[in-house]
mmCIF file of the C-alpha atoms, coordinates in Angstrom:
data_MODEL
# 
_entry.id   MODEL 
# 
loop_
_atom_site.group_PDB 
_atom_site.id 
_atom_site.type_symbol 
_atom_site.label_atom_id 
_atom_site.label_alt_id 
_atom_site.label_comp_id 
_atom_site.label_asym_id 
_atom_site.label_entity_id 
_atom_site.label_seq_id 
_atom_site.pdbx_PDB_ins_code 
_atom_site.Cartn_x 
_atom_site.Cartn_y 
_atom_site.Cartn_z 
_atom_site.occupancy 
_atom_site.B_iso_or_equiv 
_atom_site.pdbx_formal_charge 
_atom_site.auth_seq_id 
_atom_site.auth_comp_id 
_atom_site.auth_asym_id 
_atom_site.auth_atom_id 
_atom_site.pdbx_PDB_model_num 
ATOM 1   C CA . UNK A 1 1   ? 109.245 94.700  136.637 1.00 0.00 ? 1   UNK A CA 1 
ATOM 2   C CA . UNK A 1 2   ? 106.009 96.768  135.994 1.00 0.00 ? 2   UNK A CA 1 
ATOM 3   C CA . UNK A 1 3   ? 105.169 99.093  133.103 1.00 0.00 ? 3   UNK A CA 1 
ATOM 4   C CA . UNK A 1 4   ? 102.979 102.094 134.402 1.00 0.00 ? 4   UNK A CA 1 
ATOM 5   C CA . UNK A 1 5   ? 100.444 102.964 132.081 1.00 0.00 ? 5   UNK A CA 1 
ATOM 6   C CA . UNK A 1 6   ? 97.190  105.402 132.589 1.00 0.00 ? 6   UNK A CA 1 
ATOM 7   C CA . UNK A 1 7   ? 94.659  102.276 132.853 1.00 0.00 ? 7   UNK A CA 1 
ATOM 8   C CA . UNK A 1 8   ? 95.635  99.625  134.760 1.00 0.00 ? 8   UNK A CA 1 
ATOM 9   C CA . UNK A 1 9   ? 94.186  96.926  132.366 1.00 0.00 ? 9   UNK A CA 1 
ATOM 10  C CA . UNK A 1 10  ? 96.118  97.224  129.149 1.00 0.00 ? 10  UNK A CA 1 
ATOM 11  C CA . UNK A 1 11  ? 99.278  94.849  128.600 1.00 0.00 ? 11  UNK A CA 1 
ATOM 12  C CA . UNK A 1 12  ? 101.040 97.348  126.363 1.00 0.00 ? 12  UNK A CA 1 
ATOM 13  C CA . UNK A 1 13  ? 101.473 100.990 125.829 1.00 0.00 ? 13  UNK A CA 1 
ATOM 14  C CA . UNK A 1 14  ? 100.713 102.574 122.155 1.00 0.00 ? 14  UNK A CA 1 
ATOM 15  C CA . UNK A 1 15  ? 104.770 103.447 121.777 1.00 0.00 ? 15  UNK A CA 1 
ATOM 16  C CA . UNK A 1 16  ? 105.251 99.321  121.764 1.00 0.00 ? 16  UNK A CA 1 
ATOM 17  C CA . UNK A 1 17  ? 102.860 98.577  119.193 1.00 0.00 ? 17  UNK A CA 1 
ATOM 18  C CA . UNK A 1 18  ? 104.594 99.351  115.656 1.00 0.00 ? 18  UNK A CA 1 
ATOM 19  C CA . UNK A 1 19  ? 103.291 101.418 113.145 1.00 0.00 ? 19  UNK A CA 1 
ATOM 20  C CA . UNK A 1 20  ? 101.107 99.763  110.184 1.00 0.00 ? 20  UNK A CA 1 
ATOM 21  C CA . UNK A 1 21  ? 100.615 96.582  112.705 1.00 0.00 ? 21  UNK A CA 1 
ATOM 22  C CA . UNK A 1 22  ? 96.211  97.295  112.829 1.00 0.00 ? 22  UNK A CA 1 
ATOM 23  C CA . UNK A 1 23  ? 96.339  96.364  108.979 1.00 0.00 ? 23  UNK A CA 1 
ATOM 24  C CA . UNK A 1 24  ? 98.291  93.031  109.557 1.00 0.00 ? 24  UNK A CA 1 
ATOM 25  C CA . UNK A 1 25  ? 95.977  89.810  109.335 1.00 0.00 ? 25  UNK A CA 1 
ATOM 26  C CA . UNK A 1 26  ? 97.894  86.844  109.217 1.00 0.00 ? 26  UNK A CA 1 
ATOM 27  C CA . UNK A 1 27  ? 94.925  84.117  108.790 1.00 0.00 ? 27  UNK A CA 1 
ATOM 28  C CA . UNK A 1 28  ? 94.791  85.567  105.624 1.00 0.00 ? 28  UNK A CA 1 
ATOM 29  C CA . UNK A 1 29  ? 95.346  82.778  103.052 1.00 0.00 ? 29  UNK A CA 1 
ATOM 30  C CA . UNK A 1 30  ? 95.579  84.904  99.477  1.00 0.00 ? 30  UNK A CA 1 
ATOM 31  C CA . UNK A 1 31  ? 99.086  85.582  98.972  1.00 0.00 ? 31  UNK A CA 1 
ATOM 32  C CA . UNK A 1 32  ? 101.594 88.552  98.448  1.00 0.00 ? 32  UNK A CA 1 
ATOM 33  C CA . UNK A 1 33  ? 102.190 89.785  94.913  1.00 0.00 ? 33  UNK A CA 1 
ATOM 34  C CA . UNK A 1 34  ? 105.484 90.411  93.253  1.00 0.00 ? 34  UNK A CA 1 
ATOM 35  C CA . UNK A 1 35  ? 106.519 94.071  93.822  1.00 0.00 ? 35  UNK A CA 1 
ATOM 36  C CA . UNK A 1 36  ? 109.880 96.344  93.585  1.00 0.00 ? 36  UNK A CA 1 
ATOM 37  C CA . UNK A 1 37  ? 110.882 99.891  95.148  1.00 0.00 ? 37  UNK A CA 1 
ATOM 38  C CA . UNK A 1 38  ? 112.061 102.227 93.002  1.00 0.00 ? 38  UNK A CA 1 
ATOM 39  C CA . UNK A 1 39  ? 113.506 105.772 94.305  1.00 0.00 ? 39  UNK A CA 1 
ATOM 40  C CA . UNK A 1 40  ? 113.389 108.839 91.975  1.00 0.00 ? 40  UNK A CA 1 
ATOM 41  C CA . UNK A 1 41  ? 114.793 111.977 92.392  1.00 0.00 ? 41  UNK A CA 1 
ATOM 42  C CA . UNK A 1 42  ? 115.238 115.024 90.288  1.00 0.00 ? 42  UNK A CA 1 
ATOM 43  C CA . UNK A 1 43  ? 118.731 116.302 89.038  1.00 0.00 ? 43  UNK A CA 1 
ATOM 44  C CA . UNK A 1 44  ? 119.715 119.364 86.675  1.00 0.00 ? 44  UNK A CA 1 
ATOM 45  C CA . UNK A 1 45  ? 123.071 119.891 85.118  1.00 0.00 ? 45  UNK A CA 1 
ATOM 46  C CA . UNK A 1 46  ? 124.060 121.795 88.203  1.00 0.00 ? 46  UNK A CA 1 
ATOM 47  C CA . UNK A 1 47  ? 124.112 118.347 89.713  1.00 0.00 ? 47  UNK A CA 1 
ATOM 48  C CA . UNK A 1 48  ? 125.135 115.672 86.579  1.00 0.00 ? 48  UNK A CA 1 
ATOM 49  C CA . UNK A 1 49  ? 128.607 118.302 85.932  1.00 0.00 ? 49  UNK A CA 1 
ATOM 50  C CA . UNK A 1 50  ? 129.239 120.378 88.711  1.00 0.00 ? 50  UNK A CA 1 
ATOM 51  C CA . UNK A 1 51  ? 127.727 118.997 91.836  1.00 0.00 ? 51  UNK A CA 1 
ATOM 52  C CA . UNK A 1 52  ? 126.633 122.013 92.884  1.00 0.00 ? 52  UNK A CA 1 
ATOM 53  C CA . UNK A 1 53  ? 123.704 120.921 95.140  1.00 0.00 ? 53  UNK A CA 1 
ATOM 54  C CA . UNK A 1 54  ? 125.376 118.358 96.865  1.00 0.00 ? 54  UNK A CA 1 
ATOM 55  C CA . UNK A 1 55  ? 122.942 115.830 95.552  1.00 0.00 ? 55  UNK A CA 1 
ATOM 56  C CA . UNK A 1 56  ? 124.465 112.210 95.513  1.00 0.00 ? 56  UNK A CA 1 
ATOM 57  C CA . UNK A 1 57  ? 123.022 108.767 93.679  1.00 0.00 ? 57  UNK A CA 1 
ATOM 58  C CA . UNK A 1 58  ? 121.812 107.189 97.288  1.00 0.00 ? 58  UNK A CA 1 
ATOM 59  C CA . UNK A 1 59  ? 118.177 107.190 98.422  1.00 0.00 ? 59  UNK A CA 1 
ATOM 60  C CA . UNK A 1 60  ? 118.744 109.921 101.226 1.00 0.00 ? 60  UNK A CA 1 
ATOM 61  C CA . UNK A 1 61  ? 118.455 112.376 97.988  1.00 0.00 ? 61  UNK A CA 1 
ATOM 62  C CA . UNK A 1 62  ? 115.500 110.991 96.361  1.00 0.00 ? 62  UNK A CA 1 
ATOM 63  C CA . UNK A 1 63  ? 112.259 112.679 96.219  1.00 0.00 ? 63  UNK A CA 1 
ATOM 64  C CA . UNK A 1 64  ? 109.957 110.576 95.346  1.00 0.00 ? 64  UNK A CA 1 
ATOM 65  C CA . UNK A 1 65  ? 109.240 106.549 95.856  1.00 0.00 ? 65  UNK A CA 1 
ATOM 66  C CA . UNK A 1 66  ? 107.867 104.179 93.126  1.00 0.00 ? 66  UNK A CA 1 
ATOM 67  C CA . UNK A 1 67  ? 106.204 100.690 94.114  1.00 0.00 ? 67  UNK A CA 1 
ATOM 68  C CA . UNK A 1 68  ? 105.287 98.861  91.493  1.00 0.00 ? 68  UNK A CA 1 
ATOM 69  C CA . UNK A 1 69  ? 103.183 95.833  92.134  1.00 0.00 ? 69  UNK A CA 1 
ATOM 70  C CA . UNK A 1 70  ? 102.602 92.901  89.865  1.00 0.00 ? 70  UNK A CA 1 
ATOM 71  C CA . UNK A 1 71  ? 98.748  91.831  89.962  1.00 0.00 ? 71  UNK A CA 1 
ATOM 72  C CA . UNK A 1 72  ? 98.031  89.739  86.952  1.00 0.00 ? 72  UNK A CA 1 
ATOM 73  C CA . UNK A 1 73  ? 94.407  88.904  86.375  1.00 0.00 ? 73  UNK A CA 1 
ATOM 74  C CA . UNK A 1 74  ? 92.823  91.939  88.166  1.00 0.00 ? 74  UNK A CA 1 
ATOM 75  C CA . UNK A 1 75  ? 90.979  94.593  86.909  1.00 0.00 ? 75  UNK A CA 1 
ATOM 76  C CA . UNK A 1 76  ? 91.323  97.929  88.159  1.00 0.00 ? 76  UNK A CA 1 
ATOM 77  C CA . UNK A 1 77  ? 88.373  98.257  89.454  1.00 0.00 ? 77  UNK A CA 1 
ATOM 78  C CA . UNK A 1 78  ? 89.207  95.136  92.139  1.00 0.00 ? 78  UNK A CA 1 
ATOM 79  C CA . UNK A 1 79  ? 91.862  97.201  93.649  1.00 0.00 ? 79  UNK A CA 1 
ATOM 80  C CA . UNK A 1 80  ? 91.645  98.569  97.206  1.00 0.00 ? 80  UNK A CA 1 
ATOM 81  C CA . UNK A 1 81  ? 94.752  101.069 97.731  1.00 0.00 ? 81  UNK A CA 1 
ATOM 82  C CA . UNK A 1 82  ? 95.307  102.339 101.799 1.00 0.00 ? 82  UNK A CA 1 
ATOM 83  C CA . UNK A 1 83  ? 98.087  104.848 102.162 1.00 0.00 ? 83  UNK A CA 1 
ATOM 84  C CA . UNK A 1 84  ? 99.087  105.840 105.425 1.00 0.00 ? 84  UNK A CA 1 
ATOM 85  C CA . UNK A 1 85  ? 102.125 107.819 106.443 1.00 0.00 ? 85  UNK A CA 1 
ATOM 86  C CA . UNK A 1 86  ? 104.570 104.553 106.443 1.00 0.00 ? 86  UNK A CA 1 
ATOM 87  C CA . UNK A 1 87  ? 102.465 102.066 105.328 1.00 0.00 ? 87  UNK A CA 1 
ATOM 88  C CA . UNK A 1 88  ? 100.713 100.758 102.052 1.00 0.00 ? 88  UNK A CA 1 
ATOM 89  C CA . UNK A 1 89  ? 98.102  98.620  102.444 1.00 0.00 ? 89  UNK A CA 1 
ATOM 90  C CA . UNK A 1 90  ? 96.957  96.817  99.018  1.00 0.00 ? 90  UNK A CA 1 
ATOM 91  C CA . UNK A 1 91  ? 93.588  94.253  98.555  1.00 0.00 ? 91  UNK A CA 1 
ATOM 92  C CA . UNK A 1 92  ? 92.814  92.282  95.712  1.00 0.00 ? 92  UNK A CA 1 
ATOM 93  C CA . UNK A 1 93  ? 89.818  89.534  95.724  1.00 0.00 ? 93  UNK A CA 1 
ATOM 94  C CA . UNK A 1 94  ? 93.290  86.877  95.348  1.00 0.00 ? 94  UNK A CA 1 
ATOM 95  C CA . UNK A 1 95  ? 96.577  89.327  96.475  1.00 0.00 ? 95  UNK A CA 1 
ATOM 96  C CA . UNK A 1 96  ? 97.336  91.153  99.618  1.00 0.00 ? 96  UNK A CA 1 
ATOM 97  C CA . UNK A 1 97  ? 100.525 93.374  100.386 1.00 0.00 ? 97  UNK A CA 1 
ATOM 98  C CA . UNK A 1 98  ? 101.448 94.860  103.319 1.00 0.00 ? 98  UNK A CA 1 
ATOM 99  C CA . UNK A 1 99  ? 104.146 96.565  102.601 1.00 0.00 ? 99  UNK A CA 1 
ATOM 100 C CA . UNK A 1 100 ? 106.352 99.054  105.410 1.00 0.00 ? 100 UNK A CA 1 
ATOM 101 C CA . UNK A 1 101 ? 107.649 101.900 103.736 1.00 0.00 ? 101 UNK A CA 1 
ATOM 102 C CA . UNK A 1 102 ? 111.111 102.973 103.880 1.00 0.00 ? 102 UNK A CA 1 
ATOM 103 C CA . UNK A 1 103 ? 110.848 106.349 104.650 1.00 0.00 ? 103 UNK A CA 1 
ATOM 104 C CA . UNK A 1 104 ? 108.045 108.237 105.666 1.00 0.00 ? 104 UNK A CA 1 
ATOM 105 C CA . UNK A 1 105 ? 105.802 109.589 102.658 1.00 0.00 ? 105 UNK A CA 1 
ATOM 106 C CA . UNK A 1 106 ? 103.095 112.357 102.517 1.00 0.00 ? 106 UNK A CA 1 
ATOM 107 C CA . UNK A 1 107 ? 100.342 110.044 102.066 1.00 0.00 ? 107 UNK A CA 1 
ATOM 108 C CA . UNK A 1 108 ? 97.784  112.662 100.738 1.00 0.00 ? 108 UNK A CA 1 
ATOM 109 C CA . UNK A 1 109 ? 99.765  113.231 97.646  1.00 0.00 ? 109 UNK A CA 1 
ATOM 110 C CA . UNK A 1 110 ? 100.269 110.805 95.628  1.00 0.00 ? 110 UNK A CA 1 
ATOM 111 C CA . UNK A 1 111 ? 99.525  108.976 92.415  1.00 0.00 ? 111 UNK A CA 1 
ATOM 112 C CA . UNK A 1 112 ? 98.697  105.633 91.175  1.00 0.00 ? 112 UNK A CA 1 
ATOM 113 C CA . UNK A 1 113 ? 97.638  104.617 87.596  1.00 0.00 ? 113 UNK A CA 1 
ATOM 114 C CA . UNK A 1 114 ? 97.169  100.778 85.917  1.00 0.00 ? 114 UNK A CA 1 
ATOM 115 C CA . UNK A 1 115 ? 99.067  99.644  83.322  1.00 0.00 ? 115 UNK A CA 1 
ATOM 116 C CA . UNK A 1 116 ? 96.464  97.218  82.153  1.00 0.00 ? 116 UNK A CA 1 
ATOM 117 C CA . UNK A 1 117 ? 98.801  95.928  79.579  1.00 0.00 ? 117 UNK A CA 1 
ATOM 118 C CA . UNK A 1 118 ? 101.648 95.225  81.751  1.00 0.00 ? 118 UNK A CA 1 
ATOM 119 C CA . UNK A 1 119 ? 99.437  94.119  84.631  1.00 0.00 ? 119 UNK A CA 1 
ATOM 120 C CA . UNK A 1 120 ? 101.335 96.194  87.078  1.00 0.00 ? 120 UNK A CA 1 
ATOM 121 C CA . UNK A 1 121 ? 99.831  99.093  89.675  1.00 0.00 ? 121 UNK A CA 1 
ATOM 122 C CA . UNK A 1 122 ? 102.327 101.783 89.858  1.00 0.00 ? 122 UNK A CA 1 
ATOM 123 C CA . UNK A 1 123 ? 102.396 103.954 93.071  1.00 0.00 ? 123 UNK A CA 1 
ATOM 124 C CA . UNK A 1 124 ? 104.547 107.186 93.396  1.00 0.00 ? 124 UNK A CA 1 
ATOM 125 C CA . UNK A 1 125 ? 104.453 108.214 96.446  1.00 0.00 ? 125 UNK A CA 1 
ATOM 126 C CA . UNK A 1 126 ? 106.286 111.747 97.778  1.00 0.00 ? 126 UNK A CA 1 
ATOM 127 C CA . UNK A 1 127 ? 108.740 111.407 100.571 1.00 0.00 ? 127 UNK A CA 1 
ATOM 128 C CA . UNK A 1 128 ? 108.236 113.673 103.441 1.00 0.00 ? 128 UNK A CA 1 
ATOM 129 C CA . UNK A 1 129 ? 111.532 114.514 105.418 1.00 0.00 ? 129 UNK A CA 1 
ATOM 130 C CA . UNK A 1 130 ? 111.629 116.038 108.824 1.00 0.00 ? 130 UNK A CA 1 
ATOM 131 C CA . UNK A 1 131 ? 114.494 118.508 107.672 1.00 0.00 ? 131 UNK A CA 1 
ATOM 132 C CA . UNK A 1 132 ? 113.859 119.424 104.054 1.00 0.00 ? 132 UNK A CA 1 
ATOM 133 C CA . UNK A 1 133 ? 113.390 122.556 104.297 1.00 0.00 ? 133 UNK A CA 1 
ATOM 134 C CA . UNK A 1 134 ? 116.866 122.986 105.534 1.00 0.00 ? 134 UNK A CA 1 
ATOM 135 C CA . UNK A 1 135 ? 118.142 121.294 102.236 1.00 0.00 ? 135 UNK A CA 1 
ATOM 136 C CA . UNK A 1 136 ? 119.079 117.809 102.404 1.00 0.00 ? 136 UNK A CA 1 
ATOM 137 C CA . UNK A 1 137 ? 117.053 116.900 99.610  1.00 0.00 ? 137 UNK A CA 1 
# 
């Protein structure tokens, strides 16, 4: 069995190597916060009475994701956010989450904002669909 590749030296091609894998570390000792995955989506009365749109309550309709990660004792300003097109990448001096995204999200929009109170970072992230524009959403 041999894998042909353009140089003769590498042991794997790029396609084998999954997406979000660069940012693993796994000497890393701080550990993974508590987090949860919201989906959102926007709905009119065209959709709550007459189901017009053809919207339904599963996450194949949703527009938008929320992550919401718990990070008590850390200030705002200790937070290092990486978004990349299926992966969020989150450092604080004691918390790390790498965290594989569901669906694949327009990483250059987006917003997240610190509820100092609650001690929880709260990302929305849009969700970018290969066939929106035909309607699915």
């Amino acid at each position: 069995f041999q894998v042909k590749s353009e140089n003769r030296k590498t042991i794997w091609n790029t396609e084998e190597v999954p997406e979000g894998s660069e940012f693993d570390d796994t000497w890393d000792p701080r550990e993974q916060p508590e987090y949860e995955i919201l989906f959102k989506q926007s709905v009119g009365t065209e959709d709550v009475f007459f189901g017009m749109t053809g919207k339904d309550p599963s996450t194949a309709c949703c527009e938008d994701i929320v992550i919401k990660i718990k990070l008590p004792e850390t200030k705002y300003s200790d937070i290092t956010l990486d978004i990349q097109d299926k992966v969020l990448d989150l450092r604080t001096p004691k918390k790390k989450l790498l965290l594989h995204l569901p669906y694949p999200v327009n990483s250059k929009e987006g917003r997240a904002r610190f509820l100092s109170e609650e001690e929880i970072l709260e990302v929305t992230l849009r969700v970018s669909r290969q066939f929106d524009f035909i309607g699915f959403a």
